[in-house]
PDB file with SEQRES, HELIX, SHEET and CRYST1 records, atoms N, CA, C and O in Angstrom:
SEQRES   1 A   66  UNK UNK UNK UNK UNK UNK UNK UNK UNK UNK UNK UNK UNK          
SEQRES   2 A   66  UNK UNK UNK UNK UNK UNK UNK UNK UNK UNK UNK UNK UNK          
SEQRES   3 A   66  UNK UNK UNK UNK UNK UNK UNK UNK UNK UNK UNK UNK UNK          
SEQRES   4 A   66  UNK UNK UNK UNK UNK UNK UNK UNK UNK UNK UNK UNK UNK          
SEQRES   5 A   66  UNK UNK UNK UNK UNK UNK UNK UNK UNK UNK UNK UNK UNK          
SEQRES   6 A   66  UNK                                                          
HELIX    1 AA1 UNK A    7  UNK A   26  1                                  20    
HELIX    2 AA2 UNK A   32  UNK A   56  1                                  25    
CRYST1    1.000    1.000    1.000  90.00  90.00  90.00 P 1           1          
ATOM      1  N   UNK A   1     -12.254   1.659 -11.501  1.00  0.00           N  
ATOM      2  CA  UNK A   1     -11.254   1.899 -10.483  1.00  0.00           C  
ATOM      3  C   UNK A   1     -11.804   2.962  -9.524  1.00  0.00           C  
ATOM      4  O   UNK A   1     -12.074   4.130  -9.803  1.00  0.00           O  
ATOM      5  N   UNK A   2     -11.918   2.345  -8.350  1.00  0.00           N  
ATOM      6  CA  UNK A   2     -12.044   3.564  -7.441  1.00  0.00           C  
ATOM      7  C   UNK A   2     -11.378   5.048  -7.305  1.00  0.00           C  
ATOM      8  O   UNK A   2     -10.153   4.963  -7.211  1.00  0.00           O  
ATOM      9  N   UNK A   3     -11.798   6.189  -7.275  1.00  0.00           N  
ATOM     10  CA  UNK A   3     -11.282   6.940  -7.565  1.00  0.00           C  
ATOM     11  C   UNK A   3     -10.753   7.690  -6.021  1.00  0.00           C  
ATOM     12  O   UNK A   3     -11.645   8.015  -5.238  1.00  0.00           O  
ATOM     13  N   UNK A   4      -9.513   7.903  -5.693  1.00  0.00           N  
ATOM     14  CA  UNK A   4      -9.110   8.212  -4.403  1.00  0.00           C  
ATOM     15  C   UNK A   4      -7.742   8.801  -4.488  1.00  0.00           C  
ATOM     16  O   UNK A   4      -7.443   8.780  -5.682  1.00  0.00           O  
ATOM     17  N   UNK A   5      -6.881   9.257  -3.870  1.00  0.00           N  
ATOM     18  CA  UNK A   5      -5.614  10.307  -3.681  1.00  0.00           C  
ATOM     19  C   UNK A   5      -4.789   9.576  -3.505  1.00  0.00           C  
ATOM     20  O   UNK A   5      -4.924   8.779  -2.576  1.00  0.00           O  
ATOM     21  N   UNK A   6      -3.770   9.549  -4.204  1.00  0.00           N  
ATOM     22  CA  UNK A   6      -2.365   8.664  -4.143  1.00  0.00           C  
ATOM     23  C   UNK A   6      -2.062   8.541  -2.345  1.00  0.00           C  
ATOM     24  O   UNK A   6      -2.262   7.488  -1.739  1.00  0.00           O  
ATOM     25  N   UNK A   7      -1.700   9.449  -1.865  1.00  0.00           N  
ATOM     26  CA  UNK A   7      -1.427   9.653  -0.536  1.00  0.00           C  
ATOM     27  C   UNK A   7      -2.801   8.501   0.599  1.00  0.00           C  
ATOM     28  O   UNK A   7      -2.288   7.856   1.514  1.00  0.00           O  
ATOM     29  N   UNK A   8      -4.391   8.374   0.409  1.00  0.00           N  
ATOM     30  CA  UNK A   8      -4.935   7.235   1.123  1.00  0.00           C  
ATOM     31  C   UNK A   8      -4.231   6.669   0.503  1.00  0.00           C  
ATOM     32  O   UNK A   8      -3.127   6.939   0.977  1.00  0.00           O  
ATOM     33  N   UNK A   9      -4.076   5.858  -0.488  1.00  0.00           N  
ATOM     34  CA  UNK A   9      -3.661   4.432  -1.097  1.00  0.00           C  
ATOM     35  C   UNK A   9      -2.120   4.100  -0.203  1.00  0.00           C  
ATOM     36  O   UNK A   9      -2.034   3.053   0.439  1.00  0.00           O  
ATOM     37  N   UNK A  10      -1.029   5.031  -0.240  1.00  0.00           N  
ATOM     38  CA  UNK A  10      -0.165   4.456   0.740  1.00  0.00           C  
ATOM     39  C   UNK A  10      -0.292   4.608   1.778  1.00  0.00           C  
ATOM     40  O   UNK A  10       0.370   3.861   2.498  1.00  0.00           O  
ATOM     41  N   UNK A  11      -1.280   5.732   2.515  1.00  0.00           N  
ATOM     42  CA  UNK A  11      -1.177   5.205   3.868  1.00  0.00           C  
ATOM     43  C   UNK A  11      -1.884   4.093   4.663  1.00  0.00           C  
ATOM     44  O   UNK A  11      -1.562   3.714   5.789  1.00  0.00           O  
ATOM     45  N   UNK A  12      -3.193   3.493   3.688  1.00  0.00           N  
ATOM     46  CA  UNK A  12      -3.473   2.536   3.850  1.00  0.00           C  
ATOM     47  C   UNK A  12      -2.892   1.032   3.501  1.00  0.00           C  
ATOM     48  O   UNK A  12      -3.220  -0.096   3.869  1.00  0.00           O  
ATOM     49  N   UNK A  13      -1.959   1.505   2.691  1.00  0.00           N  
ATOM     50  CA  UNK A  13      -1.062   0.746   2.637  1.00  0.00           C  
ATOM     51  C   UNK A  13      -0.064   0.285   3.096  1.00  0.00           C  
ATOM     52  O   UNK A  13       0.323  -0.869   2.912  1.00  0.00           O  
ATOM     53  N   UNK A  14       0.682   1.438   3.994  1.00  0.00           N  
ATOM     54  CA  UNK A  14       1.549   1.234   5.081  1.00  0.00           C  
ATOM     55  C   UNK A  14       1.213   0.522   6.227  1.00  0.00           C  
ATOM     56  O   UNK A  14       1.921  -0.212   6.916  1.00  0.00           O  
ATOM     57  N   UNK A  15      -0.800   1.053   6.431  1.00  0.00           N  
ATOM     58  CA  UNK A  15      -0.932   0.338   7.556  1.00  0.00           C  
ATOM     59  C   UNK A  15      -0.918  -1.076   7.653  1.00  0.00           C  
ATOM     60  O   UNK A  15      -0.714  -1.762   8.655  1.00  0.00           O  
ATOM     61  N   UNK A  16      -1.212  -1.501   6.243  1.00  0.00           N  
ATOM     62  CA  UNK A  16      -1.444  -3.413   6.097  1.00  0.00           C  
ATOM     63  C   UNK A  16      -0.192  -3.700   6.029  1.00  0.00           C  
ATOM     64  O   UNK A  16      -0.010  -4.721   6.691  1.00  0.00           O  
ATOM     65  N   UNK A  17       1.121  -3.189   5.401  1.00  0.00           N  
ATOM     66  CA  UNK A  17       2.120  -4.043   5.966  1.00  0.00           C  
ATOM     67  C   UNK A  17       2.773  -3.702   7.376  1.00  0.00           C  
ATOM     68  O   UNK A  17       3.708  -4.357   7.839  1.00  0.00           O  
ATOM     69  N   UNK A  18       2.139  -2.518   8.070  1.00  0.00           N  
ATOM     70  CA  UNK A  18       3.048  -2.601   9.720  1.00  0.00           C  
ATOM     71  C   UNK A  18       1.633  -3.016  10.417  1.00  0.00           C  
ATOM     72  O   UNK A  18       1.770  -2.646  11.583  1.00  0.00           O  
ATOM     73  N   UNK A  19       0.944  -3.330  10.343  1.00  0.00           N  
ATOM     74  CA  UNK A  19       0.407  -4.927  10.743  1.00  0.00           C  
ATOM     75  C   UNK A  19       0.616  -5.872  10.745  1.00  0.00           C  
ATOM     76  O   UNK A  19       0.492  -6.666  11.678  1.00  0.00           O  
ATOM     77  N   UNK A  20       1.070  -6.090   9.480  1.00  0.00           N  
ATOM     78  CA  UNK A  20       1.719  -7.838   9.141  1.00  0.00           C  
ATOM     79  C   UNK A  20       2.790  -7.733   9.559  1.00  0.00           C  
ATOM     80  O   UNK A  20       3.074  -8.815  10.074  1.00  0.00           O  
ATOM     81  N   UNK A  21       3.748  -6.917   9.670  1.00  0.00           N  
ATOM     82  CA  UNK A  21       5.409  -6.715  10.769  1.00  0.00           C  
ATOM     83  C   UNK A  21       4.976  -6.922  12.217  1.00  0.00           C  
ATOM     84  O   UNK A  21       5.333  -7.748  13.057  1.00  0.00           O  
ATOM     85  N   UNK A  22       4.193  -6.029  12.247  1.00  0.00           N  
ATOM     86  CA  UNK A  22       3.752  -5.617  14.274  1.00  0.00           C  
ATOM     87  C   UNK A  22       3.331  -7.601  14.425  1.00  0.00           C  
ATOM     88  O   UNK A  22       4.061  -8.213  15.205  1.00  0.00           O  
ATOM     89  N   UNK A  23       2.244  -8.408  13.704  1.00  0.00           N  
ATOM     90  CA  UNK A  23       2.033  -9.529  13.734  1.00  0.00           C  
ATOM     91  C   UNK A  23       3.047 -10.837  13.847  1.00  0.00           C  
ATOM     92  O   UNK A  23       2.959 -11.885  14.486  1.00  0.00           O  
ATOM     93  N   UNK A  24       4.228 -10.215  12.778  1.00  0.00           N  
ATOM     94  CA  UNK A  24       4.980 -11.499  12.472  1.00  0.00           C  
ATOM     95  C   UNK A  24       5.752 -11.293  14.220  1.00  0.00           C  
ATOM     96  O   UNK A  24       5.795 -12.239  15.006  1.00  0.00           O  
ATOM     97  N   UNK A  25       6.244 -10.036  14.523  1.00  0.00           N  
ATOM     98  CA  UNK A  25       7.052  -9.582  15.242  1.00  0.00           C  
ATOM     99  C   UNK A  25       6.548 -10.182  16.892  1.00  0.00           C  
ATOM    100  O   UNK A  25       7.157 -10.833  17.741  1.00  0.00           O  
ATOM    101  N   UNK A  26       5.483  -9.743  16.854  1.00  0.00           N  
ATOM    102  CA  UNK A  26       4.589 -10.411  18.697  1.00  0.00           C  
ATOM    103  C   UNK A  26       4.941 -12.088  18.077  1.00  0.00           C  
ATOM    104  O   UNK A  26       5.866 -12.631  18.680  1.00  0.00           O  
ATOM    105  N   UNK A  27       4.328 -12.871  17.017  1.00  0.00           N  
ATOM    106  CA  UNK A  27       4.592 -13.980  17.126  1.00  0.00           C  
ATOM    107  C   UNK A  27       5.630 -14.746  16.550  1.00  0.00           C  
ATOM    108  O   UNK A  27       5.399 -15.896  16.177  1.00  0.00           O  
ATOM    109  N   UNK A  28       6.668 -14.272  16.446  1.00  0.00           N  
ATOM    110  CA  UNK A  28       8.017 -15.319  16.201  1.00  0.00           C  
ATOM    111  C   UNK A  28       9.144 -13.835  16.363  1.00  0.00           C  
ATOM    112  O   UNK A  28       9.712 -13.137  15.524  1.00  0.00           O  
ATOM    113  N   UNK A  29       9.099 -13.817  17.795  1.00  0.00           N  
ATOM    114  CA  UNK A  29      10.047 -12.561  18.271  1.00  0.00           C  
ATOM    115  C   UNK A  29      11.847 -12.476  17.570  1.00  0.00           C  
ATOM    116  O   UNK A  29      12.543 -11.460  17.558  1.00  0.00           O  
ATOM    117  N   UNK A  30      12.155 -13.544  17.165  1.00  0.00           N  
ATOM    118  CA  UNK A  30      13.539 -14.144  16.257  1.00  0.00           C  
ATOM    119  C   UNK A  30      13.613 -13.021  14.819  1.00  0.00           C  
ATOM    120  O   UNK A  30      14.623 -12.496  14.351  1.00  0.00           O  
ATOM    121  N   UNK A  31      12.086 -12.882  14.318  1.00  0.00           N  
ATOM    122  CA  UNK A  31      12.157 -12.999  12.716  1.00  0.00           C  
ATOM    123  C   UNK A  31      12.049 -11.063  13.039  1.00  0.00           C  
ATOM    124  O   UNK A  31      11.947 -10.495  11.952  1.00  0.00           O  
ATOM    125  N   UNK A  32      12.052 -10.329  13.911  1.00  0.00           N  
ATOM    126  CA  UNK A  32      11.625  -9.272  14.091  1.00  0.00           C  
ATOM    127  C   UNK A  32      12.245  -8.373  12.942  1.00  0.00           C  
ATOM    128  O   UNK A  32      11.465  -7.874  12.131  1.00  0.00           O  
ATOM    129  N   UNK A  33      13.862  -8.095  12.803  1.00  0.00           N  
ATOM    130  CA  UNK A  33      13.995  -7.622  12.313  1.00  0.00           C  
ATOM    131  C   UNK A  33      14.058  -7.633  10.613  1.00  0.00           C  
ATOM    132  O   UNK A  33      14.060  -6.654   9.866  1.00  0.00           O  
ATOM    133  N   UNK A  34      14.097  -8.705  10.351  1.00  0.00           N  
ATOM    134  CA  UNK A  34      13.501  -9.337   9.307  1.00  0.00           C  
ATOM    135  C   UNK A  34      12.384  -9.062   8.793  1.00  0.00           C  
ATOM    136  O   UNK A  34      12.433  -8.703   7.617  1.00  0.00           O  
ATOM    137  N   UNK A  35      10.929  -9.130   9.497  1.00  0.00           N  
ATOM    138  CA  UNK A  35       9.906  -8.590   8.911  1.00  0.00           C  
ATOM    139  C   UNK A  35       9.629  -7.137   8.829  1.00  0.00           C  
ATOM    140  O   UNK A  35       8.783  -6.530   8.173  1.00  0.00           O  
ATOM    141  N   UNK A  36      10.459  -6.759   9.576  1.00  0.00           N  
ATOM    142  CA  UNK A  36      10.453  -4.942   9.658  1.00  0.00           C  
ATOM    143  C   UNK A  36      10.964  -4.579   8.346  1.00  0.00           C  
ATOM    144  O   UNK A  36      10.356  -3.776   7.637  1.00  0.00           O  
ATOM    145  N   UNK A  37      11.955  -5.081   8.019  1.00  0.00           N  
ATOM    146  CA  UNK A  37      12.787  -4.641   6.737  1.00  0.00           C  
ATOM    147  C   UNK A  37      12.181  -5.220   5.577  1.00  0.00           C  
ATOM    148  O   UNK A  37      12.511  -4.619   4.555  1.00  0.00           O  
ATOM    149  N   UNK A  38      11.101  -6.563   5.315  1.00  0.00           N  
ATOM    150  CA  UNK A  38      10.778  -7.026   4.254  1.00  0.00           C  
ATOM    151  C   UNK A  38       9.648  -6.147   4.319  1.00  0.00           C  
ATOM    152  O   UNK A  38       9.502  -5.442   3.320  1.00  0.00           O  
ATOM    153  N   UNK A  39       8.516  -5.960   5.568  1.00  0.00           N  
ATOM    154  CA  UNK A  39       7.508  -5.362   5.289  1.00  0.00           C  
ATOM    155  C   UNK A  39       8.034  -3.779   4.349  1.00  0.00           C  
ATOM    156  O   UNK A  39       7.486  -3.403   3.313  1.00  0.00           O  
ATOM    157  N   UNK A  40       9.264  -3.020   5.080  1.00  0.00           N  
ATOM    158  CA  UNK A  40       9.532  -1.684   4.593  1.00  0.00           C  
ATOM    159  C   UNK A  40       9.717  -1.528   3.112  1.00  0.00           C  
ATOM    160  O   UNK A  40       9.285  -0.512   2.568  1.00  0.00           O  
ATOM    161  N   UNK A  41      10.293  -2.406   2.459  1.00  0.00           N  
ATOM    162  CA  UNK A  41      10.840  -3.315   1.330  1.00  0.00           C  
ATOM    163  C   UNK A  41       9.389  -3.244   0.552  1.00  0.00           C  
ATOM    164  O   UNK A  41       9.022  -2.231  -0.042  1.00  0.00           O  
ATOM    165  N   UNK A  42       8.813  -4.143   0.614  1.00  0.00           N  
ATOM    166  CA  UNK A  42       7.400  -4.558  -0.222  1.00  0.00           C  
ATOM    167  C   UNK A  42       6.657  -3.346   0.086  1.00  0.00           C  
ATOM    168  O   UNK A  42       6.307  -2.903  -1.009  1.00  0.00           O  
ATOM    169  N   UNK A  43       6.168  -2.458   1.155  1.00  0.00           N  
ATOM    170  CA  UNK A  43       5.606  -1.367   1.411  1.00  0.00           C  
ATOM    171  C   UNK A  43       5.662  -0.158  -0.037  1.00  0.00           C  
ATOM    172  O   UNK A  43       4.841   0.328  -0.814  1.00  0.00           O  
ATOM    173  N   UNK A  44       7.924  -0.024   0.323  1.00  0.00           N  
ATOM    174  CA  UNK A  44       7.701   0.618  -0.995  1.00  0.00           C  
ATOM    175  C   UNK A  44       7.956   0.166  -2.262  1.00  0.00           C  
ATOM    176  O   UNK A  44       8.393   0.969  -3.087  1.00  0.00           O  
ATOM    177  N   UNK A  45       7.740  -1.107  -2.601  1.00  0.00           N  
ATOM    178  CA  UNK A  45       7.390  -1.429  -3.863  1.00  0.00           C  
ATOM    179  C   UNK A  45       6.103  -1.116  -3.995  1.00  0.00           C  
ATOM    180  O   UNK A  45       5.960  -0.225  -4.833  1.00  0.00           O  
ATOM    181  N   UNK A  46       4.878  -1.560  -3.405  1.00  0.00           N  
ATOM    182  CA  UNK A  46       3.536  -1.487  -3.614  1.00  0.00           C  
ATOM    183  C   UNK A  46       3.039  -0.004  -3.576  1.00  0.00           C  
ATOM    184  O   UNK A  46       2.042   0.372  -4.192  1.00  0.00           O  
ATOM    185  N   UNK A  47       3.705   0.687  -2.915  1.00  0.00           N  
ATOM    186  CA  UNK A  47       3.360   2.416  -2.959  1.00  0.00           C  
ATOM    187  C   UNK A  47       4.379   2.680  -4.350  1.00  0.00           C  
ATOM    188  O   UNK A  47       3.958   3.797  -4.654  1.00  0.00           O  
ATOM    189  N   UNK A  48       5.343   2.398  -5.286  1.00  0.00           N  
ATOM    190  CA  UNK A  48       5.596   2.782  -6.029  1.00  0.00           C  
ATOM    191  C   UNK A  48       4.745   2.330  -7.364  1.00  0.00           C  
ATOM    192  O   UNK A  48       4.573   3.009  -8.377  1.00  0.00           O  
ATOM    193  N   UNK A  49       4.362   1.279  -7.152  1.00  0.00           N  
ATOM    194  CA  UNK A  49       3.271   0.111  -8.559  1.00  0.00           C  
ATOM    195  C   UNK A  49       2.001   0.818  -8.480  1.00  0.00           C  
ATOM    196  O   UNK A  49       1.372   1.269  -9.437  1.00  0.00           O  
ATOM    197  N   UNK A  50       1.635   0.879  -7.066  1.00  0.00           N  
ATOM    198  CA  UNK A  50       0.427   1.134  -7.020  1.00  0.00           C  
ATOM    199  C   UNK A  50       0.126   2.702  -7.064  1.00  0.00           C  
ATOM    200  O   UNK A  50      -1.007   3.119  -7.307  1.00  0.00           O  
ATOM    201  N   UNK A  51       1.385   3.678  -6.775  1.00  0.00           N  
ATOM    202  CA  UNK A  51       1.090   4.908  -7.442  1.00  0.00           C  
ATOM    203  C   UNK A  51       1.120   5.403  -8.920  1.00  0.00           C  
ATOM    204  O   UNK A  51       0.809   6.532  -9.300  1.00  0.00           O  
ATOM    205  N   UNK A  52       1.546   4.366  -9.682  1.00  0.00           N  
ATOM    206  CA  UNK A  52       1.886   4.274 -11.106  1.00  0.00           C  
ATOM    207  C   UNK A  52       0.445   3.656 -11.465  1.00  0.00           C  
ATOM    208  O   UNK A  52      -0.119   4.079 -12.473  1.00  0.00           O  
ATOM    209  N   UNK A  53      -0.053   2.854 -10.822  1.00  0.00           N  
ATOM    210  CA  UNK A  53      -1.561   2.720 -11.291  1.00  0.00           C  
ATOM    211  C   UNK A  53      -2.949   3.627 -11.277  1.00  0.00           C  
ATOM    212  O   UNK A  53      -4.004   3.792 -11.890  1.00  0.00           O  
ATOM    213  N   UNK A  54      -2.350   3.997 -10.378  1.00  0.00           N  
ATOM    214  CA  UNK A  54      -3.498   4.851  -9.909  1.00  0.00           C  
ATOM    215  C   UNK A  54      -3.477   6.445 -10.609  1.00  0.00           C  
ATOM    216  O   UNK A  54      -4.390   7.270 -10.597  1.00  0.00           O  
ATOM    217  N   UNK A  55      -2.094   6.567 -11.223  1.00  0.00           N  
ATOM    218  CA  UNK A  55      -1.775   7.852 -11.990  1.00  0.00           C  
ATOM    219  C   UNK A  55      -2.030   7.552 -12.965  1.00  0.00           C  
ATOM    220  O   UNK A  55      -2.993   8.191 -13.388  1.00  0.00           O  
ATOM    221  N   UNK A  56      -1.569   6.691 -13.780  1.00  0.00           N  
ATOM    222  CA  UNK A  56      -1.805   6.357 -15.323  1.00  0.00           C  
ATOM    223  C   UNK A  56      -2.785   5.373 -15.649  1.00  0.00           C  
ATOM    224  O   UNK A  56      -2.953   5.117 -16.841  1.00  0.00           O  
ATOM    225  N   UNK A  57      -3.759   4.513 -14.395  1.00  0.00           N  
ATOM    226  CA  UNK A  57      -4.948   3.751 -14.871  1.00  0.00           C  
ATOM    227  C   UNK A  57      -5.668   4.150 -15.541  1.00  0.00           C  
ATOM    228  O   UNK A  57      -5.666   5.338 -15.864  1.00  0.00           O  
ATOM    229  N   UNK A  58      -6.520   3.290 -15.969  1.00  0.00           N  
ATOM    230  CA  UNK A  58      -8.166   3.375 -16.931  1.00  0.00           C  
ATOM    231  C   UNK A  58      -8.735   4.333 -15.918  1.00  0.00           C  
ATOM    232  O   UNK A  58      -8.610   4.123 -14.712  1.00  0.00           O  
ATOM    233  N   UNK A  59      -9.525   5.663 -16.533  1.00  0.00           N  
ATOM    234  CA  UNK A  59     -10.696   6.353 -15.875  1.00  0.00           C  
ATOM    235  C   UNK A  59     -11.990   5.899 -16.265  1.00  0.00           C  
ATOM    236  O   UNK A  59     -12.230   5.562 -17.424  1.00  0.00           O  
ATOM    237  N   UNK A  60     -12.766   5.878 -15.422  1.00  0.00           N  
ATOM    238  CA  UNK A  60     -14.097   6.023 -16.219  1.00  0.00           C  
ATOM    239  C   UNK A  60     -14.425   7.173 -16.156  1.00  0.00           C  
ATOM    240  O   UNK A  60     -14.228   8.052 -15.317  1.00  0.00           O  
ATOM    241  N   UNK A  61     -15.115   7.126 -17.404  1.00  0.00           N  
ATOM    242  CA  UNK A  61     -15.783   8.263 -18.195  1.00  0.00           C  
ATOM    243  C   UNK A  61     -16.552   9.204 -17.155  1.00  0.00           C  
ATOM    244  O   UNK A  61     -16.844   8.652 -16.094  1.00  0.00           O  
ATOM    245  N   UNK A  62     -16.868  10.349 -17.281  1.00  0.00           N  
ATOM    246  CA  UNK A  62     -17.624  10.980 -16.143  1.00  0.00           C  
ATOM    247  C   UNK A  62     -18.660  11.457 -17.235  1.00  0.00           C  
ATOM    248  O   UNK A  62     -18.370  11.850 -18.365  1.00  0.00           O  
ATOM    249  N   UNK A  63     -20.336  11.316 -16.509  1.00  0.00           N  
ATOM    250  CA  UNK A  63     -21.290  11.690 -17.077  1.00  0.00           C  
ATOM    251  C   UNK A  63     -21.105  13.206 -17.368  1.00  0.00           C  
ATOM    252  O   UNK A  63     -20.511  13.970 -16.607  1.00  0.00           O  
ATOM    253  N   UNK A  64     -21.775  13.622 -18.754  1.00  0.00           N  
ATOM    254  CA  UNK A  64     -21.522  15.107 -18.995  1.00  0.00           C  
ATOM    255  C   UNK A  64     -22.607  15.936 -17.868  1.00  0.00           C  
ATOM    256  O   UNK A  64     -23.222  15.243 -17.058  1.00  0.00           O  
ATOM    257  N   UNK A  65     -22.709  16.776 -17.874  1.00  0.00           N  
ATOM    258  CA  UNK A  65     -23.685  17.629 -17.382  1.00  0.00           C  
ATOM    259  C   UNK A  65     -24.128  18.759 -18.031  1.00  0.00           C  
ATOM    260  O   UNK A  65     -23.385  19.592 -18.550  1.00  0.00           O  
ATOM    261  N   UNK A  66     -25.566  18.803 -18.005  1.00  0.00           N  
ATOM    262  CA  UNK A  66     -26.800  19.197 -18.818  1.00  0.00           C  
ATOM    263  C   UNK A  66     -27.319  20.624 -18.136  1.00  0.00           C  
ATOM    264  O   UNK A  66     -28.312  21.196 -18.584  1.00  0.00           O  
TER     265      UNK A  66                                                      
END                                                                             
């Protein structure tokens, strides 16, 4: 597992779903508010799963030092 700070993981995470909102939103102007609220929705599910993974995942081992 890559090893990185809870805080990149959602904000790179925020950015892939207000992309896929900003996207759905320019092309089917109807569904706007809809994808705003599903992206916000799934955003913080995946920042809550994926901070639970990243806190309590598998580490790898770190070489000792000599």
């Amino acid at each position: 597992m890559k090893r990185g700070s809870q805080l990149d993981f959602q904000m790179q995470n925020l950015a892939v779903w207000f992309g896929a909102a900003l996207g759905v939103t320019i092309s089917v102007p109807i569904l706007a508010d809809d994808a705003i609220g599903m992206s916000l929705f799934i955003w913080l599910l995946a920042a809550v799963v994926g901070g639970l993974i990243i806190k309590f995942g598998r580490r790898d081992e770190e070489p000792e030092h000599k």
